[in-house]
PDB file as gemmi writes it, atoms N, CA and C in Angstrom:
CRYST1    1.000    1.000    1.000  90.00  90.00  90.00 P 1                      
ATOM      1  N   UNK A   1      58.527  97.417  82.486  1.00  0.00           N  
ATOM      2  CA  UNK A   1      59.366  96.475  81.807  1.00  0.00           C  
ATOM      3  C   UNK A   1      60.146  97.207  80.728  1.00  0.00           C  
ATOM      4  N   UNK A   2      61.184  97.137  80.761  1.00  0.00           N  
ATOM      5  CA  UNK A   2      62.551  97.625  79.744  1.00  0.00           C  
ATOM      6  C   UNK A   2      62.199  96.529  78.644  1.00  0.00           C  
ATOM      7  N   UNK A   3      62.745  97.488  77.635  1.00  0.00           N  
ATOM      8  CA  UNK A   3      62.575  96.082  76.391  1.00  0.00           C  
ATOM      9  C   UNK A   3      63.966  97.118  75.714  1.00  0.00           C  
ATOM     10  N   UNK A   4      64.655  96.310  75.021  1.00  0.00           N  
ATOM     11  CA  UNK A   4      66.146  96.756  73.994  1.00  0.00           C  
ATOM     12  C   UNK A   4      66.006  96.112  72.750  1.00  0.00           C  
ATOM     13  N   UNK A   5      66.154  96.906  71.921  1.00  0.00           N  
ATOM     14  CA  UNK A   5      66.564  96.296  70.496  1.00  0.00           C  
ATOM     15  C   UNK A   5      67.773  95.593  69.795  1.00  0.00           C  
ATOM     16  N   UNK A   6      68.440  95.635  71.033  1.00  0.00           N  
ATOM     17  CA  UNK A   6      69.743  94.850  71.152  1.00  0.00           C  
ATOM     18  C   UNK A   6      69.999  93.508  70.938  1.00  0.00           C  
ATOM     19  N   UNK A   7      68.361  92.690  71.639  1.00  0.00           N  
ATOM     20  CA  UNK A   7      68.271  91.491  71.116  1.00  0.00           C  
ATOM     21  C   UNK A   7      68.401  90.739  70.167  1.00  0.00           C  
ATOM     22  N   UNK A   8      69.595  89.746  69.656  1.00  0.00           N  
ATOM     23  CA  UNK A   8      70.146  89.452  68.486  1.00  0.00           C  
ATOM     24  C   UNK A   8      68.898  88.156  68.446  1.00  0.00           C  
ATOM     25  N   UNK A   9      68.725  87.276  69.219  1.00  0.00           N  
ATOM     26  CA  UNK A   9      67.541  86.516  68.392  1.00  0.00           C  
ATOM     27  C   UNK A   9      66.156  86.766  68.190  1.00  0.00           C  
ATOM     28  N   UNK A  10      65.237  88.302  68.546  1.00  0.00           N  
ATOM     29  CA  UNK A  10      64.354  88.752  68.630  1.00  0.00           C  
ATOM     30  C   UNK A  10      64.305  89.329  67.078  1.00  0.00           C  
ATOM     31  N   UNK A  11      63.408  88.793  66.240  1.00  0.00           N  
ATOM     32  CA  UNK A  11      63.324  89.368  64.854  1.00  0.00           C  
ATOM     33  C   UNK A  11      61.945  90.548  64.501  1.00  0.00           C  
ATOM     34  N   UNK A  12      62.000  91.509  64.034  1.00  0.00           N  
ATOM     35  CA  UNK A  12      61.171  92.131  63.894  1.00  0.00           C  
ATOM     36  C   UNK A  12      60.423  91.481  62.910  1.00  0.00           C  
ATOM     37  N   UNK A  13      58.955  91.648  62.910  1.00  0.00           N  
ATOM     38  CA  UNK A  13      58.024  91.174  61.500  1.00  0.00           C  
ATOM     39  C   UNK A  13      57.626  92.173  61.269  1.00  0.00           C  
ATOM     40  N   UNK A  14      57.422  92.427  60.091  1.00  0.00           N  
ATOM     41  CA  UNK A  14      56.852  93.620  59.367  1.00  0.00           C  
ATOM     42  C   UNK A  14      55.557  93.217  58.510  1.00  0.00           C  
ATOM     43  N   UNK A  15      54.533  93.951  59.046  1.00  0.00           N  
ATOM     44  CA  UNK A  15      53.107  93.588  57.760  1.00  0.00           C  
ATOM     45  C   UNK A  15      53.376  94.121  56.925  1.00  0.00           C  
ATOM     46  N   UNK A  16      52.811  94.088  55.520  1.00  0.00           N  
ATOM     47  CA  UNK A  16      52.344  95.053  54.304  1.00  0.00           C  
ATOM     48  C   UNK A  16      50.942  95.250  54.512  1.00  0.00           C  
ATOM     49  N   UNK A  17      50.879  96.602  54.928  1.00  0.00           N  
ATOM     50  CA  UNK A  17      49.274  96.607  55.281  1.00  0.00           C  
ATOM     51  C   UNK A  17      48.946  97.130  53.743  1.00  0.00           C  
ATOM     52  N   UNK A  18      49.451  97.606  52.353  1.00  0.00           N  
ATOM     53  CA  UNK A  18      48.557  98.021  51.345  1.00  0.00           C  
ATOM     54  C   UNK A  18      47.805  96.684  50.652  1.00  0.00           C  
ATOM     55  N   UNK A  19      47.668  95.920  51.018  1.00  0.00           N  
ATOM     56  CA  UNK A  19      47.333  94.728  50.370  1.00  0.00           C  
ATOM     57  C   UNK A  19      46.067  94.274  51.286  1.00  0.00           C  
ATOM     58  N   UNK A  20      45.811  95.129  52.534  1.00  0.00           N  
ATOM     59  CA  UNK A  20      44.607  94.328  53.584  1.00  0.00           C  
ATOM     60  C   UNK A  20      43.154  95.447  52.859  1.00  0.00           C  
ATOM     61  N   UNK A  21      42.331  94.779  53.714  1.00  0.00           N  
ATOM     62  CA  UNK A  21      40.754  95.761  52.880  1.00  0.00           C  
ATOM     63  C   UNK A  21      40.168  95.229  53.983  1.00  0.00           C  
ATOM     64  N   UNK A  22      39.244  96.114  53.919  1.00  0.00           N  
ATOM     65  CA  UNK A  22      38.348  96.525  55.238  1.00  0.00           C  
ATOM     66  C   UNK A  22      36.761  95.915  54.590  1.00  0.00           C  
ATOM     67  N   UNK A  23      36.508  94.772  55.757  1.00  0.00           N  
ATOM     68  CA  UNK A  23      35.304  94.094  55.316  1.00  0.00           C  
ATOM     69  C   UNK A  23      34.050  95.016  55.191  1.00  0.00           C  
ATOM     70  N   UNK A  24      33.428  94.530  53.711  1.00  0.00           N  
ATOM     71  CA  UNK A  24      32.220  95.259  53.502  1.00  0.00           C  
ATOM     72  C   UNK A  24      30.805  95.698  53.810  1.00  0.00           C  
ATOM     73  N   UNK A  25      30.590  94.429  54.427  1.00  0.00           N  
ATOM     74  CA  UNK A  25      29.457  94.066  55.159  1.00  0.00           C  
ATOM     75  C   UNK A  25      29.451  93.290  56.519  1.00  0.00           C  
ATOM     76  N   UNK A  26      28.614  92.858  56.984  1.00  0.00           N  
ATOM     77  CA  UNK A  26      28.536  92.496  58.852  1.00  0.00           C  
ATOM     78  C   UNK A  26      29.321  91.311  58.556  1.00  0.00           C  
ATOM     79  N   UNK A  27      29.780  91.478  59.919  1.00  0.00           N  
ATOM     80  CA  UNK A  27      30.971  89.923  60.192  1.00  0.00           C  
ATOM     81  C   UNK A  27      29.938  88.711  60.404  1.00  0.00           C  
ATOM     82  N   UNK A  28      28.835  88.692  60.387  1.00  0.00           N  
ATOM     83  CA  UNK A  28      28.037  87.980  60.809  1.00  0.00           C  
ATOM     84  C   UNK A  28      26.669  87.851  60.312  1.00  0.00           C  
ATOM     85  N   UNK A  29      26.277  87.865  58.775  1.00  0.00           N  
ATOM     86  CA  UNK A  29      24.991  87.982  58.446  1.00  0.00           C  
ATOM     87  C   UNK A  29      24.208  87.936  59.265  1.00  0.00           C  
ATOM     88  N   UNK A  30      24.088  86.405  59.281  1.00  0.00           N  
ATOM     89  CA  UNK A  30      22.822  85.907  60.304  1.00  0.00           C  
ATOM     90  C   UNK A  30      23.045  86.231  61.623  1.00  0.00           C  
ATOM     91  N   UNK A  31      23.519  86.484  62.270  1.00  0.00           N  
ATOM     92  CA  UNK A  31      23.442  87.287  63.611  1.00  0.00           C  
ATOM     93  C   UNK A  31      23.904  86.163  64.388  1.00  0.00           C  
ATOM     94  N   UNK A  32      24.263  86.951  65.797  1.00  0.00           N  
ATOM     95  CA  UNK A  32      24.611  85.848  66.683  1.00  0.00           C  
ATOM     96  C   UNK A  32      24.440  86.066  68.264  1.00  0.00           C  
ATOM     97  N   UNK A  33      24.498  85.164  69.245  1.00  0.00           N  
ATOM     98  CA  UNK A  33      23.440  85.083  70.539  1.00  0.00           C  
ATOM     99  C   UNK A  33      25.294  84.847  71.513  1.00  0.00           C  
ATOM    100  N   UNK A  34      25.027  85.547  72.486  1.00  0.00           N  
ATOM    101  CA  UNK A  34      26.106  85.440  72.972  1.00  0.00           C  
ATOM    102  C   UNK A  34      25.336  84.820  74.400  1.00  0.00           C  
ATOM    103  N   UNK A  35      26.165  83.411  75.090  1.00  0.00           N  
ATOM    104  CA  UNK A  35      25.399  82.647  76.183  1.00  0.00           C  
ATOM    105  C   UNK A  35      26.943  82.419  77.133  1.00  0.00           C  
ATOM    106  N   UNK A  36      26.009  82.785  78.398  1.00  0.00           N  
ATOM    107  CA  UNK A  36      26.947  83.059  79.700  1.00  0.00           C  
ATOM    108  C   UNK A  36      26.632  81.704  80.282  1.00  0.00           C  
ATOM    109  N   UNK A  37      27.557  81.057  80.781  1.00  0.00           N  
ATOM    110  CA  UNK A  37      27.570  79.653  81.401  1.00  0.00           C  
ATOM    111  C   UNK A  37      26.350  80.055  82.677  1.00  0.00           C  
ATOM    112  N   UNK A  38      25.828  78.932  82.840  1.00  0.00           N  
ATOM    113  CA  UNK A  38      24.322  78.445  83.854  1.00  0.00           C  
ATOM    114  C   UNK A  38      23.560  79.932  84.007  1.00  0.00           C  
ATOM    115  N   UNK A  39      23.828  80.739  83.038  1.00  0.00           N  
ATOM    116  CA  UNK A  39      22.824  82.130  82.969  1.00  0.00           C  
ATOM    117  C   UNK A  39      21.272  81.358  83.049  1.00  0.00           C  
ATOM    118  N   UNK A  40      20.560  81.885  83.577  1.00  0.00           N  
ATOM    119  CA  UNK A  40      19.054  81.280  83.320  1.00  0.00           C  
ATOM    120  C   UNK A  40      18.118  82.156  82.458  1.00  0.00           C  
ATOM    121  N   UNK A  41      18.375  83.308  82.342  1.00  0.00           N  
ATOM    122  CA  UNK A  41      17.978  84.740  81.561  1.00  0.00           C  
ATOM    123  C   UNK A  41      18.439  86.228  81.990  1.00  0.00           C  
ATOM    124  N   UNK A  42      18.075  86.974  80.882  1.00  0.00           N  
ATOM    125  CA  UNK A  42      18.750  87.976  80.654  1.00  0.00           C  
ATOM    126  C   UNK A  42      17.513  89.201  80.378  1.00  0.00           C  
ATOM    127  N   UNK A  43      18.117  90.435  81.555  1.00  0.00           N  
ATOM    128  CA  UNK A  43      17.176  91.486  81.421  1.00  0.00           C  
ATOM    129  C   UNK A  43      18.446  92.697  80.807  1.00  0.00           C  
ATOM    130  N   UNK A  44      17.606  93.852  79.959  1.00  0.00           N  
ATOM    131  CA  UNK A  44      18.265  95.163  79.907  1.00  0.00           C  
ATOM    132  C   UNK A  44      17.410  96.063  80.794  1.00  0.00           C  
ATOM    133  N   UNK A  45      17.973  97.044  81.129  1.00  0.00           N  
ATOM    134  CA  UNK A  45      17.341  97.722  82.102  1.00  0.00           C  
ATOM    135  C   UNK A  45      18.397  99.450  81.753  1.00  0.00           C  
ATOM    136  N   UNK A  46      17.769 100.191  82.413  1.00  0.00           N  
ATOM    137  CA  UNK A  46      17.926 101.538  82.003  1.00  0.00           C  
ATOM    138  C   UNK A  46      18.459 102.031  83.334  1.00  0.00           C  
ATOM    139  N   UNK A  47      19.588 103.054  83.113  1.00  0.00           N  
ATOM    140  CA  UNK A  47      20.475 103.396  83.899  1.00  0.00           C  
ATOM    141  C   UNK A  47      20.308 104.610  84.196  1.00  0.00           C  
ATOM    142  N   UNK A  48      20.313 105.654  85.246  1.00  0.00           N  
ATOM    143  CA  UNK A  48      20.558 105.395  86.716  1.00  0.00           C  
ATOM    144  C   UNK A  48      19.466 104.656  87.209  1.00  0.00           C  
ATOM    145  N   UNK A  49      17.991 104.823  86.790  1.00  0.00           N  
ATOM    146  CA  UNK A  49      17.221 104.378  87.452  1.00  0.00           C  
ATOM    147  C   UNK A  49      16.914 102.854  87.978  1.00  0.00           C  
ATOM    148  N   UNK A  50      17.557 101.955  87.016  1.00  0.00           N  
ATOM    149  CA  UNK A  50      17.853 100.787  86.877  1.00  0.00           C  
ATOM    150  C   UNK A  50      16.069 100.055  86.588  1.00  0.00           C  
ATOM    151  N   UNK A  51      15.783 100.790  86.107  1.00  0.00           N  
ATOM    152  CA  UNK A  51      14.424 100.415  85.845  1.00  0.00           C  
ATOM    153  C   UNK A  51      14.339  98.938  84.933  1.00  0.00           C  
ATOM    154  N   UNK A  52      13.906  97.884  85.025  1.00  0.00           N  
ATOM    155  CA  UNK A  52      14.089  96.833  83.712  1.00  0.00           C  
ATOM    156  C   UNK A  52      13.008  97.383  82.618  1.00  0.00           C  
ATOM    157  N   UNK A  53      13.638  96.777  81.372  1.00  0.00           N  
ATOM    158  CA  UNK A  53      12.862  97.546  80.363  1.00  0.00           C  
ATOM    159  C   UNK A  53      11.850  96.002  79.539  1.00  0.00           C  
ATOM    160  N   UNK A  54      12.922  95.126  79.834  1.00  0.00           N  
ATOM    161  CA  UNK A  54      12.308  93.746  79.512  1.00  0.00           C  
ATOM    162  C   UNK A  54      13.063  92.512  79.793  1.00  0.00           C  
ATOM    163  N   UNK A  55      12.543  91.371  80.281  1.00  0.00           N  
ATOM    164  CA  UNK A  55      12.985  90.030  80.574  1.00  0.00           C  
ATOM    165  C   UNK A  55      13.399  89.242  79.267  1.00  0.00           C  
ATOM    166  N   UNK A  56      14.513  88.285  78.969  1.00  0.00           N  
ATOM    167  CA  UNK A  56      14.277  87.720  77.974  1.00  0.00           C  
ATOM    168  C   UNK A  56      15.181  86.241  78.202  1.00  0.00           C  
ATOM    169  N   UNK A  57      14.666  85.278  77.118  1.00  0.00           N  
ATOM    170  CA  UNK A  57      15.468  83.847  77.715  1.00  0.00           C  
ATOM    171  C   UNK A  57      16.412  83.720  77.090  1.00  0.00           C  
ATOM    172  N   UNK A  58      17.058  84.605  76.186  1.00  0.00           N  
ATOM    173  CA  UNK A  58      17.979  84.340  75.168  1.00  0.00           C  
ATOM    174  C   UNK A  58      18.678  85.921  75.168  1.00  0.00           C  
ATOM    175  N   UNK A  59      19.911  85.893  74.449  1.00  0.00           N  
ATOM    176  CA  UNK A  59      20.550  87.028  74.128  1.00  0.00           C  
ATOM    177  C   UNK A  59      19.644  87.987  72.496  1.00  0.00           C  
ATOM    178  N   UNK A  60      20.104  86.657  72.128  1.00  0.00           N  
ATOM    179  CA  UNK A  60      19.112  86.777  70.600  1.00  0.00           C  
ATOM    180  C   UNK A  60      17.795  87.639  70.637  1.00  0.00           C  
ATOM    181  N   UNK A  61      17.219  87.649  71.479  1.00  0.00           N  
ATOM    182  CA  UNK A  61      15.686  88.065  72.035  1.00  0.00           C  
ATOM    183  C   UNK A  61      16.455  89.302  72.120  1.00  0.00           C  
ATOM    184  N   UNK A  62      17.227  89.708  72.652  1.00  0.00           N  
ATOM    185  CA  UNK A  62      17.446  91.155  73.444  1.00  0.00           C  
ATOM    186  C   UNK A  62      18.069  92.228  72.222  1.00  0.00           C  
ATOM    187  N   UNK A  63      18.558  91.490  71.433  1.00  0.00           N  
ATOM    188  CA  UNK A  63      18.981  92.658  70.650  1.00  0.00           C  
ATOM    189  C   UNK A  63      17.894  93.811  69.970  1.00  0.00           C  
ATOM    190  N   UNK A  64      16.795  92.716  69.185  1.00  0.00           N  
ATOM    191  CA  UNK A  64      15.823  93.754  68.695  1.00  0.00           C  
ATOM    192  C   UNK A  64      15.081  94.840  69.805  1.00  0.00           C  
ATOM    193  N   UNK A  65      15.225  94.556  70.938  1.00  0.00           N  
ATOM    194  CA  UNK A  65      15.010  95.396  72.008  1.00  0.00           C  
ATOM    195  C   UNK A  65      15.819  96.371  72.483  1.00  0.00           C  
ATOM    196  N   UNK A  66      17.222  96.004  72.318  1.00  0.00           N  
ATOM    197  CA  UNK A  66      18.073  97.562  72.501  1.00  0.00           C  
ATOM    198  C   UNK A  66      17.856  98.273  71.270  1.00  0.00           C  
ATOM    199  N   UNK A  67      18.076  97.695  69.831  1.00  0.00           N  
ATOM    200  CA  UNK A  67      18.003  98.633  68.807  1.00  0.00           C  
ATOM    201  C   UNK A  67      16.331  99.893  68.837  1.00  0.00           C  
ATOM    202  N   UNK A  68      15.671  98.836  69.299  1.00  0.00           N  
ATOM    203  CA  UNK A  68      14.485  99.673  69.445  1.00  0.00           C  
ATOM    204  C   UNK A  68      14.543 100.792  70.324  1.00  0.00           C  
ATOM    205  N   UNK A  69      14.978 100.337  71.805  1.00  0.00           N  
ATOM    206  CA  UNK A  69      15.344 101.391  72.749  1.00  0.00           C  
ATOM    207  C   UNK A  69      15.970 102.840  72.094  1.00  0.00           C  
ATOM    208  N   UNK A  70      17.220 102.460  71.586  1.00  0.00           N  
ATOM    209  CA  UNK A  70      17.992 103.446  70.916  1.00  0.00           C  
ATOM    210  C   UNK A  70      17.399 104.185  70.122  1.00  0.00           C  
ATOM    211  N   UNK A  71      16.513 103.897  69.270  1.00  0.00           N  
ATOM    212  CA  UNK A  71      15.972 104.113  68.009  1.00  0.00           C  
ATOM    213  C   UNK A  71      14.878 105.159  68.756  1.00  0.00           C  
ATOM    214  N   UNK A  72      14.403 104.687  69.721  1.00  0.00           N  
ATOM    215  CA  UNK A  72      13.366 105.531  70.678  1.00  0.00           C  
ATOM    216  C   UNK A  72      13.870 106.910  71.265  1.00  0.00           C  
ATOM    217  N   UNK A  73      14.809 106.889  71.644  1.00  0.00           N  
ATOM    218  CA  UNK A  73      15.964 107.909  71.775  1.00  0.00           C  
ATOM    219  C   UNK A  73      16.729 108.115  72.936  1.00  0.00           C  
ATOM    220  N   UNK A  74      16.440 106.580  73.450  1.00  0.00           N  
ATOM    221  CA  UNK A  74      17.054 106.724  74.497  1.00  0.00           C  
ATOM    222  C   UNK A  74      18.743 106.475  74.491  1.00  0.00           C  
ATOM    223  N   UNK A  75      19.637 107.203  75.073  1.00  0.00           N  
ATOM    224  CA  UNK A  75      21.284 106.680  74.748  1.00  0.00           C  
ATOM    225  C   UNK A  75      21.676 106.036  75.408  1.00  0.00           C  
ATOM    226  N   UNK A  76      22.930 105.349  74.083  1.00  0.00           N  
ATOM    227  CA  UNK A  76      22.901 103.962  74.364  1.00  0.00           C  
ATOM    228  C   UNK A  76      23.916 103.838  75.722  1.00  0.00           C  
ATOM    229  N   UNK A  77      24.791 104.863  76.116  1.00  0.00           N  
ATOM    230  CA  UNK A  77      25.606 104.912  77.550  1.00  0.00           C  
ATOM    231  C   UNK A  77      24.243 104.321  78.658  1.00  0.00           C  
ATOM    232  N   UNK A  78      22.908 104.848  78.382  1.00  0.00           N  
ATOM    233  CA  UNK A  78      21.716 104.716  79.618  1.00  0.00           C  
ATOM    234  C   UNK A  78      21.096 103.069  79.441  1.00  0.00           C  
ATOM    235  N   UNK A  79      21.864 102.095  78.769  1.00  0.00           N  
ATOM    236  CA  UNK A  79      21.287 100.507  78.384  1.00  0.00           C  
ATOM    237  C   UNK A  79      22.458  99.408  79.101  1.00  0.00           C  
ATOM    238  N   UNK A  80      21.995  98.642  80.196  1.00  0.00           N  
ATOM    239  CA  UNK A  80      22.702  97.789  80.562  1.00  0.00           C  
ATOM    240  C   UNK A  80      22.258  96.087  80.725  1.00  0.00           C  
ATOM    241  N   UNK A  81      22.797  95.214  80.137  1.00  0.00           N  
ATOM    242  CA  UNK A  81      22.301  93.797  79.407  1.00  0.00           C  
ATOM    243  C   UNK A  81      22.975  93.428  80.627  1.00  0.00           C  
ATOM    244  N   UNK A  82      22.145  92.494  81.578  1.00  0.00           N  
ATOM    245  CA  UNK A  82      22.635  91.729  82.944  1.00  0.00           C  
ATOM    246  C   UNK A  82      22.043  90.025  82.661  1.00  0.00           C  
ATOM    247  N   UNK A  83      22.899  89.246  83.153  1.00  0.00           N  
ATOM    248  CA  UNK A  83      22.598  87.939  82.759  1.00  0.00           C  
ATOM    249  C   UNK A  83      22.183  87.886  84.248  1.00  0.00           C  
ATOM    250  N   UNK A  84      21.079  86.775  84.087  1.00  0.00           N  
ATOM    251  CA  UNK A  84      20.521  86.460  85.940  1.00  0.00           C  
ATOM    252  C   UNK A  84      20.822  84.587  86.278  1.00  0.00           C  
ATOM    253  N   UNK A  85      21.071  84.556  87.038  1.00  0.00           N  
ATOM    254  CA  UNK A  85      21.872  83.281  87.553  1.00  0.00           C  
ATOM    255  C   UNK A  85      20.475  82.757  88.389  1.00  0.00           C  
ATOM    256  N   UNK A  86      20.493  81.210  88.265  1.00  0.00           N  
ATOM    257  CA  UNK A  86      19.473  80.206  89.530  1.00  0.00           C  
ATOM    258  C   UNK A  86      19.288  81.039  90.812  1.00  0.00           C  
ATOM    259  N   UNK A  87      20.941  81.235  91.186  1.00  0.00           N  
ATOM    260  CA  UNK A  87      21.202  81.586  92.719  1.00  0.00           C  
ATOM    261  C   UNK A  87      20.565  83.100  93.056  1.00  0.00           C  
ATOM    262  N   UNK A  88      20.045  83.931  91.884  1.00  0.00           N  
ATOM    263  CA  UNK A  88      19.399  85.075  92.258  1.00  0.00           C  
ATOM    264  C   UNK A  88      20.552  86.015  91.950  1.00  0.00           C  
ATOM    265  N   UNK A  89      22.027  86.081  91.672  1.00  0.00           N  
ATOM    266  CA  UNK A  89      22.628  87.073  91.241  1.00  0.00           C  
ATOM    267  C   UNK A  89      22.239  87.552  89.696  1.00  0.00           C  
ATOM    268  N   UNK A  90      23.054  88.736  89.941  1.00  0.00           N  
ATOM    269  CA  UNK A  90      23.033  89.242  88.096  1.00  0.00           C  
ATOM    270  C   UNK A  90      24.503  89.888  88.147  1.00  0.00           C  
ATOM    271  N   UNK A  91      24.796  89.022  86.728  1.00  0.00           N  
ATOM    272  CA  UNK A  91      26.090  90.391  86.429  1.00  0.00           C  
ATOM    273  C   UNK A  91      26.069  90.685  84.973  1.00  0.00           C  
ATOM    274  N   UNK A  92      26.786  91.910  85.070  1.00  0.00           N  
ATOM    275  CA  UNK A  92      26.900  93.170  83.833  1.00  0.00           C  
ATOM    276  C   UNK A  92      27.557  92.202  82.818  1.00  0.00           C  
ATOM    277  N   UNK A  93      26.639  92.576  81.163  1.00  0.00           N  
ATOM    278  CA  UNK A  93      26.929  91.575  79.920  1.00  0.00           C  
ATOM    279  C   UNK A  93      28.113  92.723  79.802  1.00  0.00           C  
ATOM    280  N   UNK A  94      26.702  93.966  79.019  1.00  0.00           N  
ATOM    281  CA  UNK A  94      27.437  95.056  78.393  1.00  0.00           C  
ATOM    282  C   UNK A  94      26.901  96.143  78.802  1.00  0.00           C  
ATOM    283  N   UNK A  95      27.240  97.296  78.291  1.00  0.00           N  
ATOM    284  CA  UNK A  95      26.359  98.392  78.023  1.00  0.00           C  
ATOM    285  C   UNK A  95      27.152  99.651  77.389  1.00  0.00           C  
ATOM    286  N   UNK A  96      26.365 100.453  77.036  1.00  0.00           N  
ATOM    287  CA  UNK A  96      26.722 101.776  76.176  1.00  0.00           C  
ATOM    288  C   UNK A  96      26.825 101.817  74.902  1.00  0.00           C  
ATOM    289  N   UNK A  97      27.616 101.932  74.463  1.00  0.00           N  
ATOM    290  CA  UNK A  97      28.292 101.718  73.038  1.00  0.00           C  
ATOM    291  C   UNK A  97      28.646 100.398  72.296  1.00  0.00           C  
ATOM    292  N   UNK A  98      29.082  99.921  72.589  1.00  0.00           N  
ATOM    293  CA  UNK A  98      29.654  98.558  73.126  1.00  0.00           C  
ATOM    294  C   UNK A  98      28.396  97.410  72.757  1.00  0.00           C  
ATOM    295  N   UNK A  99      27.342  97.859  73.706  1.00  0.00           N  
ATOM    296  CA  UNK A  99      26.471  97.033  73.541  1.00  0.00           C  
ATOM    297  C   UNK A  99      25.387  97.413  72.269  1.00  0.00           C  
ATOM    298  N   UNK A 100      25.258  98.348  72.025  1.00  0.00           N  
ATOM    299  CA  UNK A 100      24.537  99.242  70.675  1.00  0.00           C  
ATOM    300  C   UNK A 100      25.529  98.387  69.637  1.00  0.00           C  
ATOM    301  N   UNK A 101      26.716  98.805  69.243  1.00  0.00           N  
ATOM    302  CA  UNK A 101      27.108  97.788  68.278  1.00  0.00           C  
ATOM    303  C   UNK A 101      27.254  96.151  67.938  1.00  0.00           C  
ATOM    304  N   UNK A 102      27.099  95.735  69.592  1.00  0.00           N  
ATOM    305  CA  UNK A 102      26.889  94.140  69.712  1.00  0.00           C  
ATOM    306  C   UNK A 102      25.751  93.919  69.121  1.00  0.00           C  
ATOM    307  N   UNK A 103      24.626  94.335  69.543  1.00  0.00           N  
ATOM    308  CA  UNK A 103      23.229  94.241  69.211  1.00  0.00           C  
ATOM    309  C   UNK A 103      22.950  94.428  67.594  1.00  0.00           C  
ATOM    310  N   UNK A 104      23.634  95.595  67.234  1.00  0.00           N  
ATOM    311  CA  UNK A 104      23.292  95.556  65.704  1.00  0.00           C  
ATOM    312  C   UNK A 104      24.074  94.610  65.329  1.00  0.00           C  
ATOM    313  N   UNK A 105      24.862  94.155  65.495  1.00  0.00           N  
ATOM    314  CA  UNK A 105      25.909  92.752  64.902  1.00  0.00           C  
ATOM    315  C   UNK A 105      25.173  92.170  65.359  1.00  0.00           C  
ATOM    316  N   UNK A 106      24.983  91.593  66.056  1.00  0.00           N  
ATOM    317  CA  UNK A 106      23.743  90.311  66.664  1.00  0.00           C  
ATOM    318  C   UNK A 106      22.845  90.416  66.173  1.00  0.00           C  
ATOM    319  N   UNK A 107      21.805  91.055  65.561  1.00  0.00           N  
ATOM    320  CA  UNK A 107      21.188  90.732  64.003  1.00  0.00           C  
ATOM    321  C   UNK A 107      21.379  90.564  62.907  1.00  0.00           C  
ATOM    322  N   UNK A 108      22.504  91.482  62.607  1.00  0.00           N  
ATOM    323  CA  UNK A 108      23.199  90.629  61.209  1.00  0.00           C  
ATOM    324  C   UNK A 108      23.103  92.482  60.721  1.00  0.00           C  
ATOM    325  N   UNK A 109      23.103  93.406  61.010  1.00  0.00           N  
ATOM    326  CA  UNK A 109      23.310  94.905  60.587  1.00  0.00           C  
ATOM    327  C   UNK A 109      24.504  95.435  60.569  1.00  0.00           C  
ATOM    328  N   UNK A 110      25.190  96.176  59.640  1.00  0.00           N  
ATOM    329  CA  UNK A 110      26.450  96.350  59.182  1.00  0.00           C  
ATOM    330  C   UNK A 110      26.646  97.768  60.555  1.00  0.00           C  
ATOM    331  N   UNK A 111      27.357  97.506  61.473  1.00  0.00           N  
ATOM    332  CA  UNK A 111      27.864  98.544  62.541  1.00  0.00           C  
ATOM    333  C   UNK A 111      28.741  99.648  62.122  1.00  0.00           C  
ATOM    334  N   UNK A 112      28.350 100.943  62.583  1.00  0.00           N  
ATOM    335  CA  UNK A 112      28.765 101.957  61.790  1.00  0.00           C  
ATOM    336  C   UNK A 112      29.753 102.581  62.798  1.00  0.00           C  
ATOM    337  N   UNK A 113      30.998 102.678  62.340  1.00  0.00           N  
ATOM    338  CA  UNK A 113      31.844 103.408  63.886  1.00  0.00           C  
ATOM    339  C   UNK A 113      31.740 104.617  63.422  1.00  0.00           C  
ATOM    340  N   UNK A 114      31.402 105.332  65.249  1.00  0.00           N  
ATOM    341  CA  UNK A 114      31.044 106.561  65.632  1.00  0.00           C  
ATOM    342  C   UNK A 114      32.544 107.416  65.362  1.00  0.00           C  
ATOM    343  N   UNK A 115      32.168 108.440  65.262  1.00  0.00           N  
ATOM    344  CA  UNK A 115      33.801 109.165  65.815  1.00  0.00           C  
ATOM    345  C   UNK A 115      34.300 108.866  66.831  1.00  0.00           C  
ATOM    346  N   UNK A 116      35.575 108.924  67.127  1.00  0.00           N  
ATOM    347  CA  UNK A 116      36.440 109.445  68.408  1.00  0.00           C  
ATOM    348  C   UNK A 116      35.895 110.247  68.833  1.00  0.00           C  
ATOM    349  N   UNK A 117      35.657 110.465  70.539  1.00  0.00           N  
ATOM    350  CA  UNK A 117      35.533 111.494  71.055  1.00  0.00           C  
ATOM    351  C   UNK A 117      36.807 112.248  71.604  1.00  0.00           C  
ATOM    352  N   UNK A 118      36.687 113.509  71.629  1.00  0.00           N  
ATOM    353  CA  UNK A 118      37.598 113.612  72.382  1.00  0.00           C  
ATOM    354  C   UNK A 118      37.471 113.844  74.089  1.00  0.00           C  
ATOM    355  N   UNK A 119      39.082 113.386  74.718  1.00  0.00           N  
ATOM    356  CA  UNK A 119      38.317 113.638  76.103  1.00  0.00           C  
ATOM    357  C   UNK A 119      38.372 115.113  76.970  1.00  0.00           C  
ATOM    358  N   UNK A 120      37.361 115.486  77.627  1.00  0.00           N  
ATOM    359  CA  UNK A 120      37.204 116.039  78.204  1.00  0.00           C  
ATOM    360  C   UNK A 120      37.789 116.343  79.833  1.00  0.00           C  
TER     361      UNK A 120                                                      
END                                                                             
């Protein structure tokens, strides 16, 4: 898609970003449970092997269980949160990174961004 600046009724907006500030603490004290429509429960399980690491009926339940995982030393790229359906499917919440910072936000822990990597 071409785009031109030629456009006479297209107005540019301009922010003042010196006036914004970068929140201090978690967006979310008390933490929060993220729920997948007619999910019935939710396992994390460990990657390649796909081993489950634990069952749980809530999202809420699962976080103190990845932080622990992690904390154990396992990395967080090797953690995948699958919601399980009546009908016997499962599909992918989160995992990796992604889900390491969901989880500490989902208790209410101030998430610390990692560096950029660069790519390889």
């Amino acid at each position: 898609m071409l785009t031109h600046d030629d456009d006479s009724d297209m107005k540019r907006v301009e922010f003042d970003f010196s006036r914004a500030t970068r929140a201090k603490g978690p967006r979310f004290p008390e933490g929060f449970e993220i729920r997948i429509d007619d999910a019935t429960g939710y396992s994390l399980r460990l990657i390649p092997s796909n081993k489950v690491l634990g069952r749980f009926t809530s999202t809420r339940d699962t976080w103190p269980a990845v932080i622990a995982e992690i904390e154990r030393g396992i990395p967080a790229r090797c953690l995948v949160l699958d919601a399980h359906f009546a009908d016997g499917d499962r599909e992918r919440i989160g995992s990796g990174r992604i889900l390491e910072a969901t989880a500490r936000a989902g208790i209410g822990q101030a998430v610390t961004r990692l560096p950029a990597r660069a790519a390889s």
